[in-house]
Structure formats: structure tokens, C-alpha cells
C-alpha positions in Angstrom: -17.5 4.9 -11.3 -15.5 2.7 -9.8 -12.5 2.3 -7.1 -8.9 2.4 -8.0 -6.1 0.6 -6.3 -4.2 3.3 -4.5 -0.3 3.0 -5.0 1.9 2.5 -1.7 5.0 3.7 -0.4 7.8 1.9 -2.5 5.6 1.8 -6.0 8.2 3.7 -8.4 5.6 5.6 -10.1 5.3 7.6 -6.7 8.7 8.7 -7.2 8.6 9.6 -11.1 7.6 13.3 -12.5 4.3 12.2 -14.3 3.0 13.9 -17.9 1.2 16.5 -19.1 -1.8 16.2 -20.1 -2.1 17.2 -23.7 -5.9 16.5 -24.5 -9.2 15.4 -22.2 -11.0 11.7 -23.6 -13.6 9.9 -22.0 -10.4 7.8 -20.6 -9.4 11.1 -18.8 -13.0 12.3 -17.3 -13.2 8.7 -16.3 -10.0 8.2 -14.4 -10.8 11.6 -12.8 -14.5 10.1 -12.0 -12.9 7.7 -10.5 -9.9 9.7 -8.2 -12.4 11.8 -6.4 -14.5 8.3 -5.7 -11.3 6.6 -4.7 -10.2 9.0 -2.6 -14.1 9.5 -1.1 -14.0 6.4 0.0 -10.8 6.1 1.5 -11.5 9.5 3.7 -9.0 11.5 1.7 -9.6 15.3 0.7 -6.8 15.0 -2.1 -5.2 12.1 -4.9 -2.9 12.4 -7.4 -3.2 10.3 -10.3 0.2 8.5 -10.1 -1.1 7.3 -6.4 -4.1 5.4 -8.6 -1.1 4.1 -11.1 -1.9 6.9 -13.6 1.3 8.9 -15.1 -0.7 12.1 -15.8 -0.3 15.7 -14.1 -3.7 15.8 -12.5 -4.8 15.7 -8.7 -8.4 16.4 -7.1 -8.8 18.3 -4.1 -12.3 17.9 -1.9 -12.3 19.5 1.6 -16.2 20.7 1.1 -16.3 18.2 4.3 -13.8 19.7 6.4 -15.8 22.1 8.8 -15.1 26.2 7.3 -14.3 25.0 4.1 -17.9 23.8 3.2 -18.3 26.6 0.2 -14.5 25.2 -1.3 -16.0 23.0 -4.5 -14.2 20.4 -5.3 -11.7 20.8 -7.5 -9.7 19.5 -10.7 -6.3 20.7 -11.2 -4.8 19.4 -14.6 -0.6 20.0 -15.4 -0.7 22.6 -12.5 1.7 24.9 -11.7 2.7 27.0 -8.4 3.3 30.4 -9.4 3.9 32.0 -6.1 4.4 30.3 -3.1 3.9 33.2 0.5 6.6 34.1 2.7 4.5 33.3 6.0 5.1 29.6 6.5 2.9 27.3 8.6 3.5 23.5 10.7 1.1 21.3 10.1 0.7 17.3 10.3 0.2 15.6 7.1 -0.4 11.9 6.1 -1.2 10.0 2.7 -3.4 7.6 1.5 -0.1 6.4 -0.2 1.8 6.2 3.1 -1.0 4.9 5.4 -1.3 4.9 9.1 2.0 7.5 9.3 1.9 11.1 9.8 4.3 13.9 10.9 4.3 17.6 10.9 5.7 19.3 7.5 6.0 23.3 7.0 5.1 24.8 3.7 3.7 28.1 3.1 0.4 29.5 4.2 -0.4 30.8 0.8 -0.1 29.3 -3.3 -1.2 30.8 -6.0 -1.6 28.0 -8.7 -2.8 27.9 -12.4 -4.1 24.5 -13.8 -6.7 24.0 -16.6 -9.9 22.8 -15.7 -11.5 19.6 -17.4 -12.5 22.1 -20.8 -9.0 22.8 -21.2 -9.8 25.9 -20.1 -6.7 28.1 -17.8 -8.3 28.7 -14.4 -5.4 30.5 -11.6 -6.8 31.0 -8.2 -5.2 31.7 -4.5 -5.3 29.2 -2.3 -4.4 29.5 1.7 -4.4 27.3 5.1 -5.4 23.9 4.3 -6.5 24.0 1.0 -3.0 25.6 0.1 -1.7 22.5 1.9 -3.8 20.1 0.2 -2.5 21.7 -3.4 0.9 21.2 -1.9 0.9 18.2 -1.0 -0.8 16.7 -4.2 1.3 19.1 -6.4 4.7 17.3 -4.8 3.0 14.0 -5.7 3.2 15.4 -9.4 6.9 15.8 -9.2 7.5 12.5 -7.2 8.2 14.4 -3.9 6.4 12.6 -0.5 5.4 14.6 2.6 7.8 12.1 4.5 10.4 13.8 2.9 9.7 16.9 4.2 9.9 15.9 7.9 12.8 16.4 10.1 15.9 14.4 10.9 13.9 12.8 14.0 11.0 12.0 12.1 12.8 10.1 9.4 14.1 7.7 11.4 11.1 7.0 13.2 9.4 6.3 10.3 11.9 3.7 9.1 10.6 0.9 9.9 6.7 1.5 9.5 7.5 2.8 5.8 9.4 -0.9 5.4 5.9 -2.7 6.7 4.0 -0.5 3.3 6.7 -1.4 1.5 5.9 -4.5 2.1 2.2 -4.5 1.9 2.5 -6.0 5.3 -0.5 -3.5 6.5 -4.3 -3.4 6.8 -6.1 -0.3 5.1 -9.8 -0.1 4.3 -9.1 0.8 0.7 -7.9 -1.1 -1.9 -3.9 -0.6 -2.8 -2.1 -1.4 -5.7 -0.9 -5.4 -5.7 2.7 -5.2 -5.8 5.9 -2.1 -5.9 6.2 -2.9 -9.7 3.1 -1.4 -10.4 2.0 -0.8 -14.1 1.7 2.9 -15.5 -1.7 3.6 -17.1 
């Protein structure tokens, strides 16, 4: 296995509806391999693949480490799709491995019910709520180009201006390795 570069605010893949996935090859297993090592070692508990440069519908979720969600595997979730979003909505303060150093508070319901395939192809739907139903959110958006800084209010936006310019600009530090420069090659 081995680390990816993570994309960064301002790559255009973040901001492009990525493929489906029509058939699992070594090339596949491997790239997912190495999403849940990237994102291990970068402290994240989700990645898409377009924030590793990939345009493929698949993001892993691991929040085993997060205290009361110890017995949630980590999971693979290939060209998912929300079926059912609840009613009973939540506020909750989200940040990215893609947008580093920023967070804000975002709302999105409690409660998903998604259906993905697994790594055999095979049609798995399950219920996810509180923060793993964020999680699957949040890298489901990724999917469709959509950023949690999109989601925050008016105030927000602004205040986030000019610290989304400095990622832009790869004028940051992260612990991680990121992607070199905003035109960023599609695997």
C-alpha cells in the first residue's frame, strides 16, 4: 500500500461528478487499499476517490476509532446512492482532508439509507444515522462535486475566503501529502 496525494481545494476534479464503476481490477482493490491508508494516515474517517485524483464513484468510511462507533467496520461504498434521506435534521461541524485546517457547522439529516455495491460487485443497502450518516454525506457530495463549504451559511462563506485562497494556493502546511498543483491529472 501506499499514500496518495490528497487533492486540495481549487483541483477541478473536486468539483466534477466522477464515474461509475463498471467492473473491480486489481487497479481498483489497489486504489481502494490505498484510500483507507491515505486517509489513516492523515486522521480522516472518510475519502473519496476524486480527493486522491481518481474519477471513480467510490469513497471509504472508517470511524471504528471514533469512541461508540467501535463495532461500525469499515466500509466500501462503490457508485452509491442515497435512497432516503430523514426528516429530523442535525448541526454539526465538518472539515476535509481536501480543505485543511477549516471547519464550520453544516446541517444534513440525522438518518440515510444508502445502497452501494461492495468490492464483489455485490448490492449491499444499509441505514446509516448520527455521524456515520454524516460521514456518508459528506463523501457522497464529494461524488457529485459538492464541498461541505458549500453548505455553510452566508457568515461562514465569507470567513472562509481568504483561508480557502491560501489552499488554493498550496500556500499551507499539512502532515499528509497533497496533490502538486490545481491542474491535477484524473486517474
Amino acid at each position: 500500500m501506499s499514500l496518495l496525494p490528497v487533492t486540495l481545494y481549487g483541483d477541478k476534479i473536486l468539483r466534477k461528478k466522477v464515474d461509475k464503476v463498471s467492473d473491480i481490477d486489481n487497479e481498483t482493490i489497489e486504489l481502494i487499499a490505498n484510500m483507507f491508508e491515505t486517509m489513516r494516515n492523515a486522521n480522516g474517517i472518510g475519502l473519496a476517490a476524486n480527493q486522491v485524483g481518481a474519477n471513480k464513484s467510490i469513497f471509504v468510511v472508517d470511524i471504528s476509532r471514533v469512541e461508540e462507533y467501535e463495532n461500525i467496520k469499515p466500509t466500501v461504498f462503490i457508485n452509491p446512492v442515497i435512497e432516503k434521506y430523514s426528516d429530523e435534521k442535525i448541526i454539526f461541524e465538518e472539515g476535509c482532508l481536501s480543505i485543511p485546517d477549516i471547519h464550520g457547522e453544516v446541517e444534513r439529516p440525522e438518518s440515510v439509507v444508502i445502497k452501494y455495491y461492495d468490492t464483489d460487485l455485490k448490492e449491499q443497502t444499509i441505514e446509516a444515522n448520527k455521524l456515520f450518516a454524516r460521514v456518508i454525506q459528506h463523501e457522497f457530495d464529494h461524488l457529485q462535486g459538492v464541498l461541505f463549504t458549500d453548505l455553510v451559511d452566508e457568515e461562514l462563506k465569507k470567513k472562509f475566503k481568504k483561508p480557502l485562497q491560501k489552499i488554493k494556493k498550496r500556500k499551507i502546511e499539512v502532515s499528509y501529502p497533497v496533490s502538486e498543483t490545481i491542474d491535477y491529472q484524473l486517474l
